[in-house]
N, C-alpha and C positions, 0 to 999 in steps of 0.2 A: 504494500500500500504506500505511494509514494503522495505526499504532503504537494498541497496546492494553496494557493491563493498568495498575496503580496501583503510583507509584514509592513505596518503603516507608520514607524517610528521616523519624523522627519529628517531625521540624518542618514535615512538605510535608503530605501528601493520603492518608497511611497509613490503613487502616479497623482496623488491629491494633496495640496497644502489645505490645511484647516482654514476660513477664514477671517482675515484682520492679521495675520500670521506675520512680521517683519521680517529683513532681513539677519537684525541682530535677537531675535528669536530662534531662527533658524541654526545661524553660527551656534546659538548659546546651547539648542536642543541635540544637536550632530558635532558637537565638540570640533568644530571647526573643519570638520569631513563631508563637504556636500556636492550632491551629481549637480551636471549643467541642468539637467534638467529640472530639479528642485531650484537653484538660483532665478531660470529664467521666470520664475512665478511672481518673481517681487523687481527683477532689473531686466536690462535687457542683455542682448547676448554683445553687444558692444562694450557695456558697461565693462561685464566679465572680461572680455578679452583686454583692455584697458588695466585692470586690475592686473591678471597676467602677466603682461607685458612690461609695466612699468616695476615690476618686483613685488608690488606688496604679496601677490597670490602666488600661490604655484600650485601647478595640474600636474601630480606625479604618474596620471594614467591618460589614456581616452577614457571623459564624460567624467571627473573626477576634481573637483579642487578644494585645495587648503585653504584655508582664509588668512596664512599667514606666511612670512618668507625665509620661518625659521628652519631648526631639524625637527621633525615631527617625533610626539610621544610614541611610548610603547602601547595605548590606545591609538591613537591617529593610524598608524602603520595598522590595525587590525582593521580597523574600519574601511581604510584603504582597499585593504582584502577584499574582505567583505563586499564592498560596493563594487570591485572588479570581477569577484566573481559571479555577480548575480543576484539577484533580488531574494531568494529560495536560500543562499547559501547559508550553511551558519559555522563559527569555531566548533571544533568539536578535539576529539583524542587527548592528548595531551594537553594543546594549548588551553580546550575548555577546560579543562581540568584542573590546571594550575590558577587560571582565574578564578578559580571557585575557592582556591586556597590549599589546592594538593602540593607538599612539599617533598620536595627531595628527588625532584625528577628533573632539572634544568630548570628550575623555577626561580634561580636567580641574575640569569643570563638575559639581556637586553632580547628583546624579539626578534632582531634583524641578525643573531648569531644562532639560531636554531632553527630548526624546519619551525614551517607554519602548517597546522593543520585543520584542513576546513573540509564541509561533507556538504552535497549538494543532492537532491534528486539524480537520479537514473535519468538519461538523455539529457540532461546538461553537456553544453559544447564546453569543449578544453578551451582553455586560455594560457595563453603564455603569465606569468607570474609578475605584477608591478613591481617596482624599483629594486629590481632584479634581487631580488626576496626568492628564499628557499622555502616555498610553496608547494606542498604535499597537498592535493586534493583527492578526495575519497568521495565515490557517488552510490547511494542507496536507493534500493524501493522502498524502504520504510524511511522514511523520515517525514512525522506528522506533529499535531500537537501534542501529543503524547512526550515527544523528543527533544522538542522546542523550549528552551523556559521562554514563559512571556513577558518577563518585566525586564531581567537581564542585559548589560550593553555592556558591551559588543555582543552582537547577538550571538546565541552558543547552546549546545547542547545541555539535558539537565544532566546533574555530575555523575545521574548512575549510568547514562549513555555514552559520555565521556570517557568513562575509567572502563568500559566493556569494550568502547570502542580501540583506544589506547592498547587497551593486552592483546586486542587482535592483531594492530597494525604492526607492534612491534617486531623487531628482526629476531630477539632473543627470548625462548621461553622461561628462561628465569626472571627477566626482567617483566615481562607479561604477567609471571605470579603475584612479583613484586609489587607491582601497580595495583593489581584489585589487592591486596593484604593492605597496602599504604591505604588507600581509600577506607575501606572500614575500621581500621586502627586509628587513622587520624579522625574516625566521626565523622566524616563528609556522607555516608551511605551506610546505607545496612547491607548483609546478604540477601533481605527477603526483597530488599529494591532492587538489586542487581538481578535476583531471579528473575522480578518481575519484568526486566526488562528484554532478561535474555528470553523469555519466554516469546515476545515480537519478532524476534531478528535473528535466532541459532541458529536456523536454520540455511541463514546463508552468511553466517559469521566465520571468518575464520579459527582454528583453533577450537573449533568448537567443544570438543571433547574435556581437552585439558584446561576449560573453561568452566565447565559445567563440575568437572572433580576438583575444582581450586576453590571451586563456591562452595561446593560440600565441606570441605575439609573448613574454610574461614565460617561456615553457618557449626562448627560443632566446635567451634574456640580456637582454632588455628587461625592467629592474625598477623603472625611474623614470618615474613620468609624461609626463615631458618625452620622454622613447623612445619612451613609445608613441606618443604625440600625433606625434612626429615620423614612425613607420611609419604613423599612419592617415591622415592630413596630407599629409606628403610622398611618403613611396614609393609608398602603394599609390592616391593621388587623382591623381599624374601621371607612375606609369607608368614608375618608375625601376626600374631592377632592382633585386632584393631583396641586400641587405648580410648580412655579419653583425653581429651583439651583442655587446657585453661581451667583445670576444675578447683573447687573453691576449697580451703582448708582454714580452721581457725588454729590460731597459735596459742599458747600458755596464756598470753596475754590478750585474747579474745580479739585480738584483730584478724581481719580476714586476708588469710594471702592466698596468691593461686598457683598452682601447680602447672609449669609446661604440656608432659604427657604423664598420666596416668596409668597403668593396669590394676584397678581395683581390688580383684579376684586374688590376684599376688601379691598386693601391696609392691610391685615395682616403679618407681617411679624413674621417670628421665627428665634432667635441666640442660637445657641450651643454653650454651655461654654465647650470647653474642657481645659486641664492642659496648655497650654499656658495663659491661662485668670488669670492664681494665680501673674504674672508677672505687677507689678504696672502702668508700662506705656502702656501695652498692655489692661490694664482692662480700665486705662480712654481712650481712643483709640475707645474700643469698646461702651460706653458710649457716647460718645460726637457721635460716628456716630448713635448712642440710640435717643439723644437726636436731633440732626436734624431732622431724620425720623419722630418723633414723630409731629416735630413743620411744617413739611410738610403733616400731617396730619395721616400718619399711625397708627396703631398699635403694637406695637413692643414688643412681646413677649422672654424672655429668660430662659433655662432650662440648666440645666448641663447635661454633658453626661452623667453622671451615672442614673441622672433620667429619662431620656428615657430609659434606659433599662432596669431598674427594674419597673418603674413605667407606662409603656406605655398608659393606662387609663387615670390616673391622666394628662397628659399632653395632649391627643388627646381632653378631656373635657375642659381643658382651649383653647386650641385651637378652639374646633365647639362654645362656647360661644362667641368668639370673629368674629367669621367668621359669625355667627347670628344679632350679634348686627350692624356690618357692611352689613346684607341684604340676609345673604347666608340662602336660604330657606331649601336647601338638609336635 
């Protein structure tokens, strides 16, 4: 189902100015990004060209100008986009995603130093890319209101579309993990929004598979890379039974803390050392809660992330050793 009609925000692809509408309305509602065709509603196309020409404007595309003669912001460059590639078009993948406040993925880098990524309906014409901008365009049947935020500028995908969209486009399937895990850890989405989204579009998504078992694992407490890499790695390549996640434990001291992966049945438990462990109070933190577990009887296993991922073997065999010794016949 591909999205129709013309979003009517006077700085995008509107064919109608509201009216009484001024000029410096216009400038102030499209943050200084407007088509000729929106200018011609209030001056003439002399005016424009005058402006132009003498420096105050500058046209960084065909049917495009600035209202000013300086370097454009890291919005002006998106709107830019946007109004070059079409009226229908919106940010989406990463770039929407970062607007929305996803960190940790090039999100501190000016615009004009990483792709751009924008999604447009199916039979949209190609366009070569404005001021020669590293412009990745991506074209759907689905993209509707559903997809769309409506209040949002620069116009852009909502963030559970952005982050589904993002792990498909990407070259790397770890980094793909990485992206939907970042997105519900930082609170931008839920799993049951990402389901609900992937439930529109899997079907012609890329990755689909390892998209759908990545949601699984973050809907059952897996939110860090290093967990999932440890379920797709470890549990499910040799065969371990399945743990829980993230599960809740109260300490001596009646606060709640949570447990990486669980095996109940055995009391075996596993901690992932990621880079927050190198931090001195955070390492005895995760020892003293080591060492209650222990005095409550478990077993309490710890591996850094890197070695789950290079060494997935060595870790699944310390793991079924302990899970044997505690009873587990499998």
């Amino acid at each position: 189902m591909t999205g129709h009609g013309w979003y009517s925000h006077a700085g995008y692809m509107s064919t109608q100015v509201r009216p009484g509408t001024g000029i410096s309305d216009l400038i102030r509602d499209s943050n200084g990004v407007l088509s000729t065709r929106i200018l011609l509603s209030c001056i003439t196309r002399a005016e424009i060209r005058w402006q132009v020409t003498s420096g105050r404007w500058q046209r960084p595309c065909r049917g495009v100008v600035v209202t000013h003669s300086g370097e454009l912001t890291d919005e002006q460059v998106l709107r830019v986009v946007l109004m070059h590639a079409g009226p229908q078009a919106v940010l989406a993948g990463l770039t929407a995603a970062r607007l929305d406040s996803l960190t940790g993925f090039g999100d501190r880098l000016p615009v004009r130093e990483g792709p751009i990524y924008a999604l447009a309906p199916l039979g949209y014409s190609r366009r070569s890319a404005p001021l020669e901008l590293n412009v990745i365009m991506h074209y759907s049947r689905h993209l509707n209101e559903e997809d769309v935020h409506p209040a949002r500028e620069p116009k852009r995908t909502r963030i559970a579309r952005s982050l589904l969209d993002a792990a498909a486009w990407h070259a790397n399937d770890r980094w793909a993990l990485a992206i939907l895990a970042a997105g519900v850890q930082q609170r931008l989405t839920r799993a049951d929004d990402l389901y609900e989204v992937l439930g529109r579009v899997s079907h012609t998504l890329p990755r689909r598979e390892l998209i759908i078992e990545a949601l699984a694992d973050i809907a059952g407490g897996a939110q860090a890379l290093s967990e999932l890499d440890f379920t797709r790695k470890v549990v499910r390549q040799f065969r371990l039974p399945e743990p829980s996640r993230q599960a809740g434990r109260k300490d001596e001291h009646g606060r709640q803390r949570w447990i990486d992966v669980v095996w109940e049945d055995w009391k075996v438990i596993v901690e992932i050392d990621g880079g927050q462990h190198r931090e001195a109070l955070q390492y005895w933190d995760d020892m003293d809660r080591a060492n209650d577990l222990t005095i409550d009887g478990c077993q309490v296993l710890r591996f850094p992330g890197w070695l789950v991922r290079r060494e997935p073997e060595y870790v699944a065999r310390k793991i079924l050793r302990a899970l044997r010794k505690a009873g587990y016949a499998g």
